[in-house]
FITOR-979581 format. One line per field, with one value per atom (N, C-alpha, C): atom name; residue number from 1; x, y, z; residue in one letter. Coordinates in pm, 1 decimal, decimal comma, m for minus. Last residue first. Example, Ala and Ser with C-alpha at 12.3 -4.5 7.8 and 13.67 -1.06 7.14 Angstrom:
% FITOR-979581
atom = c(N;CA;C;N;CA;C) $
nr = c(2;2;2;1;1;1) $
x = c(1285,0;1367,0;1290,0;1319,0;1230,0;1320,0) $
y = c(m225,0;m106,0;3,0;m569,0;m450,0;m330,0) $
z = c(708,0;714,0;787,0;780,0;780,0;780,0) $
rest = c(s;s;s;a;a;a) $
//
This chain:
% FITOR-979581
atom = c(N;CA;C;N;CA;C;N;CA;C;N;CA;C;N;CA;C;N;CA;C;N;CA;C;N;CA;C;N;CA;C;N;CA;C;N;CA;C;N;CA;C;N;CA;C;N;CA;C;N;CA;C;N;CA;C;N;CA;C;N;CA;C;N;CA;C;N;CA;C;N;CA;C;N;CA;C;N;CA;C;N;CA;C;N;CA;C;N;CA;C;N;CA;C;N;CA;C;N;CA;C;N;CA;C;N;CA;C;N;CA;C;N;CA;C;N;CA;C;N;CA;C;N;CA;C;N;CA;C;N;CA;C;N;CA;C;N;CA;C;N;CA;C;N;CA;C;N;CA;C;N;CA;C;N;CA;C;N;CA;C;N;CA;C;N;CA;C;N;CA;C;N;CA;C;N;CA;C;N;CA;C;N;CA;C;N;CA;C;N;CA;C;N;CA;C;N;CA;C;N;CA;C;N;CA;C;N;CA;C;N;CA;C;N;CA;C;N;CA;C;N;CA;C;N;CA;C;N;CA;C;N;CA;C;N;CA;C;N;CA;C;N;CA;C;N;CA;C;N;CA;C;N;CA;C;N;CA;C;N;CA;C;N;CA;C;N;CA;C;N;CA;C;N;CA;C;N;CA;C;N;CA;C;N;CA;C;N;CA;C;N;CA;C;N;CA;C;N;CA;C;N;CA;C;N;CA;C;N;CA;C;N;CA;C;N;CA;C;N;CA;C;N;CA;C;N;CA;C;N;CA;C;N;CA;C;N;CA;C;N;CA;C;N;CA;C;N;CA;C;N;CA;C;N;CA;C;N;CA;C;N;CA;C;N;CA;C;N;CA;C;N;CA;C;N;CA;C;N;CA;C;N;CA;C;N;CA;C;N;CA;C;N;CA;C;N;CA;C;N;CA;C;N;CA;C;N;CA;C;N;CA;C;N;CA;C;N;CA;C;N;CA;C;N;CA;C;N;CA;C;N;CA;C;N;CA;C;N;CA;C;N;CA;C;N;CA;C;N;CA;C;N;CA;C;N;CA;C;N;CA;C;N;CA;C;N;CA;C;N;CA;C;N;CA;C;N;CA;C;N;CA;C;N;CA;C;N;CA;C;N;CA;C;N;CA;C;N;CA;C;N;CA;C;N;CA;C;N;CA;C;N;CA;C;N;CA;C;N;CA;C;N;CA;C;N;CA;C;N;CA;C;N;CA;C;N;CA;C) $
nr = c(154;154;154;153;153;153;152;152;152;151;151;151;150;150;150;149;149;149;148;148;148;147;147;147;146;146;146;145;145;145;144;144;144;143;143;143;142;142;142;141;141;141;140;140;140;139;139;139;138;138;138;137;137;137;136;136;136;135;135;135;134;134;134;133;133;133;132;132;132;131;131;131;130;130;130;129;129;129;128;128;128;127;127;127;126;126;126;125;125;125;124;124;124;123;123;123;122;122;122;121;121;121;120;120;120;119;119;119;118;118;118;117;117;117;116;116;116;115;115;115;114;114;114;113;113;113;112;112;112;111;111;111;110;110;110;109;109;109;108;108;108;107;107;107;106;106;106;105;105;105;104;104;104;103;103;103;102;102;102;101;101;101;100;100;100;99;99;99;98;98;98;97;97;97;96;96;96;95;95;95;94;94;94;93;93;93;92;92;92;91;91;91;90;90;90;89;89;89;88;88;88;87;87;87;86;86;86;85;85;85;84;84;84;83;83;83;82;82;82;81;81;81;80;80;80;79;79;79;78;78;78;77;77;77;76;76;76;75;75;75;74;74;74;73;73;73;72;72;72;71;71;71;70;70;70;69;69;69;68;68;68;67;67;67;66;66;66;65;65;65;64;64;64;63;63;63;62;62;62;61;61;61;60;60;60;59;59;59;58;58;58;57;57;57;56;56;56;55;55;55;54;54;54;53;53;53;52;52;52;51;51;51;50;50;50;49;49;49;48;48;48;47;47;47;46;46;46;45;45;45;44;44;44;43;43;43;42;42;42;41;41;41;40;40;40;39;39;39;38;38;38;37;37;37;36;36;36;35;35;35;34;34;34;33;33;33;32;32;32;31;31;31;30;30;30;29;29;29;28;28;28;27;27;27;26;26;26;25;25;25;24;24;24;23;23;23;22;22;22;21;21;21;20;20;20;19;19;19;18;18;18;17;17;17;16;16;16;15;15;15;14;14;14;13;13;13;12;12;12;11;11;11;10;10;10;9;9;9;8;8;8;7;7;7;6;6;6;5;5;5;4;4;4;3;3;3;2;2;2;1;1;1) $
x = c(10127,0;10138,2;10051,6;9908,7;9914,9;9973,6;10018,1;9955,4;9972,7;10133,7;10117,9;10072,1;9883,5;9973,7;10021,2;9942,2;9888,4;9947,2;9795,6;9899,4;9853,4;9667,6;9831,2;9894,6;9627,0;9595,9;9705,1;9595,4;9643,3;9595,0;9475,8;9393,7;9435,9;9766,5;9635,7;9516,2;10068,5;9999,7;9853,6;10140,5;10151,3;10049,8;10307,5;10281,7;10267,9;10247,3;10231,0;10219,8;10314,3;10281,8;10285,8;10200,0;10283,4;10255,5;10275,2;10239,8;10298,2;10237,0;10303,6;10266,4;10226,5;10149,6;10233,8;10137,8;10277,9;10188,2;10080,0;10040,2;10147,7;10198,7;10170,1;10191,5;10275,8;10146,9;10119,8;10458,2;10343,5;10190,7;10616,6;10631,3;10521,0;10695,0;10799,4;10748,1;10491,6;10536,3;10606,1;10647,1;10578,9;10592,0;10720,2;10664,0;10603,3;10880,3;10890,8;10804,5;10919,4;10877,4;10865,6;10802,4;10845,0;10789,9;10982,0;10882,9;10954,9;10929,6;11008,0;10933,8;10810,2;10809,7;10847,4;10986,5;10889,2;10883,8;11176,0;11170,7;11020,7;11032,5;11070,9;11063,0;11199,4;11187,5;11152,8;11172,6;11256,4;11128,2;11238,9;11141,8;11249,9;11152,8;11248,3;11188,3;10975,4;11049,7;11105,6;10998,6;10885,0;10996,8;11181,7;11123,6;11075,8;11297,6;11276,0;11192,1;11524,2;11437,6;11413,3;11551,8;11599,7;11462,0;11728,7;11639,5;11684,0;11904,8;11920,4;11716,8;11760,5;11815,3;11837,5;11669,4;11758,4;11843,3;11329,5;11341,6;11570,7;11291,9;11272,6;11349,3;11189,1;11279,8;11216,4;11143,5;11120,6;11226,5;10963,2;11110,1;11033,2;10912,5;10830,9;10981,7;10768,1;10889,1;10833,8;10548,4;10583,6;10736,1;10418,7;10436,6;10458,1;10521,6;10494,0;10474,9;10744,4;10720,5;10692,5;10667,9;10758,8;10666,5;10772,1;10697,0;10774,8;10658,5;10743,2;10694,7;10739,4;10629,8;10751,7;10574,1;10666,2;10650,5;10440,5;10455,0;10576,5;10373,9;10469,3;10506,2;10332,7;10311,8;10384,8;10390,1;10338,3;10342,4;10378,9;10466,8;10336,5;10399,7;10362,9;10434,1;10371,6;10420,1;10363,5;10124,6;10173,9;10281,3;10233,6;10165,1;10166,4;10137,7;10205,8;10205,9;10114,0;10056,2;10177,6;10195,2;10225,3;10177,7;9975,5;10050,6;10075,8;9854,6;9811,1;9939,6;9943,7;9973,2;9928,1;9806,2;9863,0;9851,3;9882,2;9919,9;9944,6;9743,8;9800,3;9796,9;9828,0;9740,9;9804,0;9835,3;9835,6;9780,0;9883,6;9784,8;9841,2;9875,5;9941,8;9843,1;9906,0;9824,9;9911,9;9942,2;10011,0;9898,6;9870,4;9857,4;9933,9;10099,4;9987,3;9969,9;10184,2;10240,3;10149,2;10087,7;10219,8;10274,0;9833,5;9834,5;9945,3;9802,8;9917,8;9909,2;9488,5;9574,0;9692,5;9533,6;9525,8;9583,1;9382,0;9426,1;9397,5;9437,3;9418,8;9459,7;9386,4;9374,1;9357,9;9306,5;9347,3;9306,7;9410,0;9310,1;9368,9;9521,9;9556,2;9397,4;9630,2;9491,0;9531,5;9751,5;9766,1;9644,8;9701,4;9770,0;9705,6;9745,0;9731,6;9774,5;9827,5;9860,4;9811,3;9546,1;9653,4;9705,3;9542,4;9501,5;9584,4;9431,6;9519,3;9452,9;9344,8;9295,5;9438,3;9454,8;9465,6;9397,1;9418,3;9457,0;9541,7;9103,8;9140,4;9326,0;8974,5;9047,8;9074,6;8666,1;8768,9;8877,1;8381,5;8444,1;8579,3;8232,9;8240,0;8341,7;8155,9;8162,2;8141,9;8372,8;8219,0;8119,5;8590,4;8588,4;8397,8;8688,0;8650,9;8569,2;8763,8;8658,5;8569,3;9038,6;8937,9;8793,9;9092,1;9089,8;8988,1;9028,0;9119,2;9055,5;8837,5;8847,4;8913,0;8989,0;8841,8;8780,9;9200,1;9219,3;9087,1;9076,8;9138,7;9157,2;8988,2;8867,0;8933,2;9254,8;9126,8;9041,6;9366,5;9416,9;9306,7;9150,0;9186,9;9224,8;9198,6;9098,5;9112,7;9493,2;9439,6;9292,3;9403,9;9521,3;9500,1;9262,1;9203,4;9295,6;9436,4;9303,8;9264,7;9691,5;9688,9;9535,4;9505,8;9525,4;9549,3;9379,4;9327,2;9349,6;9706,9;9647,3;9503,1;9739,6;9804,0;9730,9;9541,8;9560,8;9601,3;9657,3;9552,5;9487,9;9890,4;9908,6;9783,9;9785,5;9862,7;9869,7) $
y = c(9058,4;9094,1;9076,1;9109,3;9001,7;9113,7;9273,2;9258,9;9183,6;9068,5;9150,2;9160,0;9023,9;8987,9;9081,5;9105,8;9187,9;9096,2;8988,8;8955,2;9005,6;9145,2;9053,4;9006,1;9478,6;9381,3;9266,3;9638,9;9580,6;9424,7;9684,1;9682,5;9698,4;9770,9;9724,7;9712,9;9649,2;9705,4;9704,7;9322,1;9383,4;9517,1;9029,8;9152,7;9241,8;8705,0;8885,5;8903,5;8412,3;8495,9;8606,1;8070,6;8185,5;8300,2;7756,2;7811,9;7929,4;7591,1;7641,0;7706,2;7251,8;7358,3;7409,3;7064,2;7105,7;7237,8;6723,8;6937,2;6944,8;6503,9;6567,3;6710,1;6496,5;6418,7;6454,5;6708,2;6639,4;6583,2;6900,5;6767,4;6783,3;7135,7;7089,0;6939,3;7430,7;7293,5;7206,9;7790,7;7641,5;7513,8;8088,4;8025,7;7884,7;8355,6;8266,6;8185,2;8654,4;8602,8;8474,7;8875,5;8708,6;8695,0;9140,3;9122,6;8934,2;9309,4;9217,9;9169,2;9477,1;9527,2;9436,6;9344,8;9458,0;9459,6;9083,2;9166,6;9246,0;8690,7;8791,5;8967,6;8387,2;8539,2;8620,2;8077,6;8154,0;8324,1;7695,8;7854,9;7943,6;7348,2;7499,0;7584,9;7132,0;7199,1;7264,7;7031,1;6987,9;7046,3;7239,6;7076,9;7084,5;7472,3;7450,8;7327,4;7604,7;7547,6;7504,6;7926,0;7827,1;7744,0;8083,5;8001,3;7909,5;8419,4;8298,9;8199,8;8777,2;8658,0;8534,4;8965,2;8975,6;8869,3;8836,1;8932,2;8940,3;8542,1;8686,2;8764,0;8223,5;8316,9;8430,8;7860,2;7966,9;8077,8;7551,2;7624,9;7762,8;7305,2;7400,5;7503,1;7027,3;7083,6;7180,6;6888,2;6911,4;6982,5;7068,3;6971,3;6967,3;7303,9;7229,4;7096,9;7545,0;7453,9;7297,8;7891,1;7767,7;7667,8;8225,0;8094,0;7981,0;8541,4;8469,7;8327,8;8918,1;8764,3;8674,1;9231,6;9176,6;9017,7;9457,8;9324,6;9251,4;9613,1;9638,6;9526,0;9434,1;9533,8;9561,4;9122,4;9180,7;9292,6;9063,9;9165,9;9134,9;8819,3;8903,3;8954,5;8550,9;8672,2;8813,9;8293,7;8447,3;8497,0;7991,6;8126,6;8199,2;7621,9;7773,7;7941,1;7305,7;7408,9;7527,9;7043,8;7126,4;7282,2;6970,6;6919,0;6990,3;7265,2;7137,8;7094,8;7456,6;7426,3;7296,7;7660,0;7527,4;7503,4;7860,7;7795,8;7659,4;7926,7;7815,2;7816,5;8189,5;8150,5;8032,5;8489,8;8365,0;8306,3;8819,8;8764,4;8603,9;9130,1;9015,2;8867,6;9484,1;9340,9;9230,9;9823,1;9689,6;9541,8;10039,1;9994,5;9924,5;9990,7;10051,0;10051,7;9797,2;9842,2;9890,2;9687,2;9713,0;9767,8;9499,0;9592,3;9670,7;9398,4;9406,2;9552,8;9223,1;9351,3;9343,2;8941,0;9003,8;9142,6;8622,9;8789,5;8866,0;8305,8;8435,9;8551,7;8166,5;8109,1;8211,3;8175,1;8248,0;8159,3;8025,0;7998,3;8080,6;8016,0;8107,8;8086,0;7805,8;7857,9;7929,8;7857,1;7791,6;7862,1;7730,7;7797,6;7766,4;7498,9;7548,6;7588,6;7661,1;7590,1;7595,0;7670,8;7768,1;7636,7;7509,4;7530,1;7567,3;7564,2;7561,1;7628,6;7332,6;7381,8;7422,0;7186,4;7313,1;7358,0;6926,8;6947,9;7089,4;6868,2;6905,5;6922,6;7121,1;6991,3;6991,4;7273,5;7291,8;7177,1;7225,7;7209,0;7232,1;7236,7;7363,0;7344,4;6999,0;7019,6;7128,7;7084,8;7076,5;7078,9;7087,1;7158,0;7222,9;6807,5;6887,0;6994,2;6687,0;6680,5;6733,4;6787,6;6799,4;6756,0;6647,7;6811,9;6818,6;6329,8;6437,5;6557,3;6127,1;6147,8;6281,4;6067,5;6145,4;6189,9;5918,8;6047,7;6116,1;5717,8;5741,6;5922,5;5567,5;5606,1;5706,4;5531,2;5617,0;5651,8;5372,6;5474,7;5586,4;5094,3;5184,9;5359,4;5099,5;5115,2;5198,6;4982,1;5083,6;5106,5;4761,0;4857,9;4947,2;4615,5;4684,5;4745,7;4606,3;4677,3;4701,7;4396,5;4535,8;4634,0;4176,5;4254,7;4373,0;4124,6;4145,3;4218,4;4035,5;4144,1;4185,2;3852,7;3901,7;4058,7;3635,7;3694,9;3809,7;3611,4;3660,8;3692,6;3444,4;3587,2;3661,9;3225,9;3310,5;3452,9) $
z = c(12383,1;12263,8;12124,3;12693,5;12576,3;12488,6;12956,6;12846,9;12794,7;13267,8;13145,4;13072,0;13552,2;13437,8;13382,2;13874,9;13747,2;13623,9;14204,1;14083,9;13968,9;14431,3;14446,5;14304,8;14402,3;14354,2;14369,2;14695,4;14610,3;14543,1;14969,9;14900,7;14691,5;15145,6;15173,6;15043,2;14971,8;15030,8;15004,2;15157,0;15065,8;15081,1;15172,7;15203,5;15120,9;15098,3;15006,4;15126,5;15007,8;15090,7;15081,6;14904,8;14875,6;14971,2;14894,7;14978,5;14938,5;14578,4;14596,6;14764,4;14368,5;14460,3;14540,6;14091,2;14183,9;14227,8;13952,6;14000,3;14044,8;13685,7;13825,8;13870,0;13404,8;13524,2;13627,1;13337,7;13223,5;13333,6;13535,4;13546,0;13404,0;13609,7;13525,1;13500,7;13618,8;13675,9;13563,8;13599,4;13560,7;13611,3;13535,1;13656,4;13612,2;13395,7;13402,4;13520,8;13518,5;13368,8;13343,9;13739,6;13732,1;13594,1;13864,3;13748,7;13710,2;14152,9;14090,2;13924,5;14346,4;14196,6;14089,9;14629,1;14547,8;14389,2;14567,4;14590,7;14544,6;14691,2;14543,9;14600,6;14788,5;14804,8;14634,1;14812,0;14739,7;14785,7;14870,0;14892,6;14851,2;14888,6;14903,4;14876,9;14963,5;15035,0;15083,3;14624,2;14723,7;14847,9;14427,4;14459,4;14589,4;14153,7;14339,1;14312,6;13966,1;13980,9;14107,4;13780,1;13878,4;13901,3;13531,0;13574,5;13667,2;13656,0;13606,5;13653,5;13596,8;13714,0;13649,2;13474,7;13489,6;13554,8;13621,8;13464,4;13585,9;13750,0;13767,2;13668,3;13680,7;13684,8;13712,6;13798,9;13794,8;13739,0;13753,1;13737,4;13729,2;14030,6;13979,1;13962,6;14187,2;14102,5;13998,0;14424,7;14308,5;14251,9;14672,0;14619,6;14453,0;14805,0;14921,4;14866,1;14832,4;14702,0;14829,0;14871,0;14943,5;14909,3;14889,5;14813,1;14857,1;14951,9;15008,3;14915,9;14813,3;14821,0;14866,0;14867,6;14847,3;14921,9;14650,1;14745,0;14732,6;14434,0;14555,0;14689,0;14184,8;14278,9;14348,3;14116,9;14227,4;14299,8;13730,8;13840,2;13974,8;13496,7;13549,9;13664,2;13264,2;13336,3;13386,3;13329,6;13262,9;13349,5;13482,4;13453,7;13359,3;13350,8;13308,7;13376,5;13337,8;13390,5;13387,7;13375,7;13249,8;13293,0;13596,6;13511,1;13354,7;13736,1;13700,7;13626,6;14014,6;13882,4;13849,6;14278,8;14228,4;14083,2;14534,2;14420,2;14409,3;14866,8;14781,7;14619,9;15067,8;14933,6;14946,9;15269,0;15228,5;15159,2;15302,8;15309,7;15218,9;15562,8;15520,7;15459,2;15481,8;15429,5;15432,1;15545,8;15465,2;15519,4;15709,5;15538,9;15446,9;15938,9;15903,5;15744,2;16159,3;16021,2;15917,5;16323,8;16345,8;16230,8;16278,8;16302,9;16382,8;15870,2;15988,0;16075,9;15814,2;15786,1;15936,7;15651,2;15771,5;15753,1;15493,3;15505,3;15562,3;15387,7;15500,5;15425,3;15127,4;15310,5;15389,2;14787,7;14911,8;15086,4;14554,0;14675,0;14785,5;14212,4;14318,2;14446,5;13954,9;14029,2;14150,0;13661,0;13783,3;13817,1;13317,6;13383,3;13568,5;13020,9;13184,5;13246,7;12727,2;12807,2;13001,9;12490,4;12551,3;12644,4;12141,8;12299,4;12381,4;11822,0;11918,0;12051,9;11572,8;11700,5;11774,2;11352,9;11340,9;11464,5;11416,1;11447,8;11430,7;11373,0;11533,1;11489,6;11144,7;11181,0;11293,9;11219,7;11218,0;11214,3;10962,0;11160,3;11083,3;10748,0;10828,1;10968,8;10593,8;10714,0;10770,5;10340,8;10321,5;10437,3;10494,3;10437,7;10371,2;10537,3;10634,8;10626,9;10275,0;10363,1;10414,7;10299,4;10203,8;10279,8;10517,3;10501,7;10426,0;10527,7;10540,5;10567,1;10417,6;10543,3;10611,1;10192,7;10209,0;10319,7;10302,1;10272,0;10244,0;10400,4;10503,4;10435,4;10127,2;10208,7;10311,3;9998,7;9972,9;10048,3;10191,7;10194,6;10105,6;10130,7;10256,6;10279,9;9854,4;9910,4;10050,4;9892,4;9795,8;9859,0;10021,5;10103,5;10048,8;9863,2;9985,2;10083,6;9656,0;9630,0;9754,8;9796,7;9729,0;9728,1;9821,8;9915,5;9870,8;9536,2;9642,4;9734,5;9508,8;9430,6;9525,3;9681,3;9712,7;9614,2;9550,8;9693,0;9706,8;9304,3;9339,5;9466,7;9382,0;9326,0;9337,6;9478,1;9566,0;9512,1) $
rest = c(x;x;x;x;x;x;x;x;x;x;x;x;x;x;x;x;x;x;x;x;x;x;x;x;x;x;x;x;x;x;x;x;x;x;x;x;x;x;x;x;x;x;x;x;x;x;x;x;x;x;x;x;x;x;x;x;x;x;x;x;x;x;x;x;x;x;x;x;x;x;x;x;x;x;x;x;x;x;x;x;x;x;x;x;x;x;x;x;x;x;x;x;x;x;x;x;x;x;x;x;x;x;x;x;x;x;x;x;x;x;x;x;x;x;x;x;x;x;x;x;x;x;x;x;x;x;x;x;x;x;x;x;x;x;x;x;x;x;x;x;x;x;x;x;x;x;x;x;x;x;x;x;x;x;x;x;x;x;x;x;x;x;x;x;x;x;x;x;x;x;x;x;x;x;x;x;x;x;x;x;x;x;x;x;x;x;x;x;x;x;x;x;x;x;x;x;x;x;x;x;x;x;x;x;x;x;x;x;x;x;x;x;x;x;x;x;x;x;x;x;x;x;x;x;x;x;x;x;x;x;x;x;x;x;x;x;x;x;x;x;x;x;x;x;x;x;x;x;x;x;x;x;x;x;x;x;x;x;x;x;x;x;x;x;x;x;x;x;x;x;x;x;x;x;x;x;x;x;x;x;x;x;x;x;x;x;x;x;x;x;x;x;x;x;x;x;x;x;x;x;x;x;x;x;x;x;x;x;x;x;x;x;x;x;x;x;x;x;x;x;x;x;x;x;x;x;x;x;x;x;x;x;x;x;x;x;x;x;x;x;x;x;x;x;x;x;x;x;x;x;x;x;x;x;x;x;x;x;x;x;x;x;x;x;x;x;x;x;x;x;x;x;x;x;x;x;x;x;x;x;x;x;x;x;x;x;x;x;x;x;x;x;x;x;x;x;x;x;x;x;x;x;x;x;x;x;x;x;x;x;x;x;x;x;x;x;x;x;x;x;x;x;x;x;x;x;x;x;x;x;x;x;x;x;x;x;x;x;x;x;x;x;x;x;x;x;x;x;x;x;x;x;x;x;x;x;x;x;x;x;x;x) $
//
C-alpha cells in the first residue's frame, strides 16, 4: 500500500513538472505570446444604414435610418452626433446607456429615448454576455454629416 501510494506521489510530482515547463518559461524560447497576456478590445456595434432621405421641407437637413446592433457584451466608443439630432428605439435586447451630465439608464426591447444636438454619449452597451441587442436609430441631420464621430483614443 505504501508503495502505491509513493508511486502516486512521483507522478503527481511528475505531473506538476511537466505542467510548469509548460509555463512562461517556456514560452519564452517560442517567441509566442502567453494567451493570457493577450489583450482583446471589447465588441463594438455595427451601424446598417436602411434609408436616407434628404428632407424636402427643410432644406439641408437629412433624414436617415439605421439598425444598430451590439453583439453580446458588445460596447461603443464614446462619442458625439454632430448636430443631429437622434431618435433610438430598443427593438431587441437590453441596452444601458448615458449622455455626459445625465444619470445611467437603461432601455429593453420597446423603449426609446431622444438625444439632443451635439449631445455627447459616453456610455452605450448591451447588457447581456449571450445575446445581441439591436437598436432602430434615426438622425436628422445635417446634409452630408458625418452620423457618428468617436472620440480620440487617450
Amino acid at each position: 500500500m505504501i508503495g502505491i501510494r509513493l508511486a502516486g506521489g512521483f507522478l503527481a510530482a511528475g505531473a506538476v513538472t511537466a505542467a510548469t515547463a509548460c509555463g512562461p518559461a517556456a514560452e519564452h524560447g517560442t517567441g509566442r505570446t502567453p494567451v493570457a497576456a493577450v489583450v482583446t478590445r471589447q465588441p463594438s456595434e455595427t451601424l446598417s444604414p436602411l434609408l436616407a432621405k434628404a428632407l424636402p421641407n427643410v432644406k439641408g437637413k437629412t433624414f436617415t435610418s439605421a439598425v444598430v446592433t451590439f453583439p453580446p457584451n458588445g460596447k461603443a466608443a464614446p462619442h458625439r452626433h454632430g448636430s443631429a439630432f437622434v431618435y433610438a428605439y430598443v427593438l431587441e435586447g437590453t441596452v444601458r446607456s448615458r449622455l455626459a451630465g445625465e444619470p445611467v439608464r437603461t432601455y429593453h426591447q420597446g423603449q426609446n429615448w431622444f438625444e439632443q444636438p451635439g449631445a455627447h454619449h459616453v456610455l452605450t452597451e448591451n447588457t447581456s454576455r449571450t445575446k445581441p441587442a439591436k437598436l432602430l436609430v434615426v438622425f436628422i441631420a445635417d446634409t452630408g454629416d458625418k452620423l457618428k464621430v468617436d472620440d480620440p483614443r487617450s
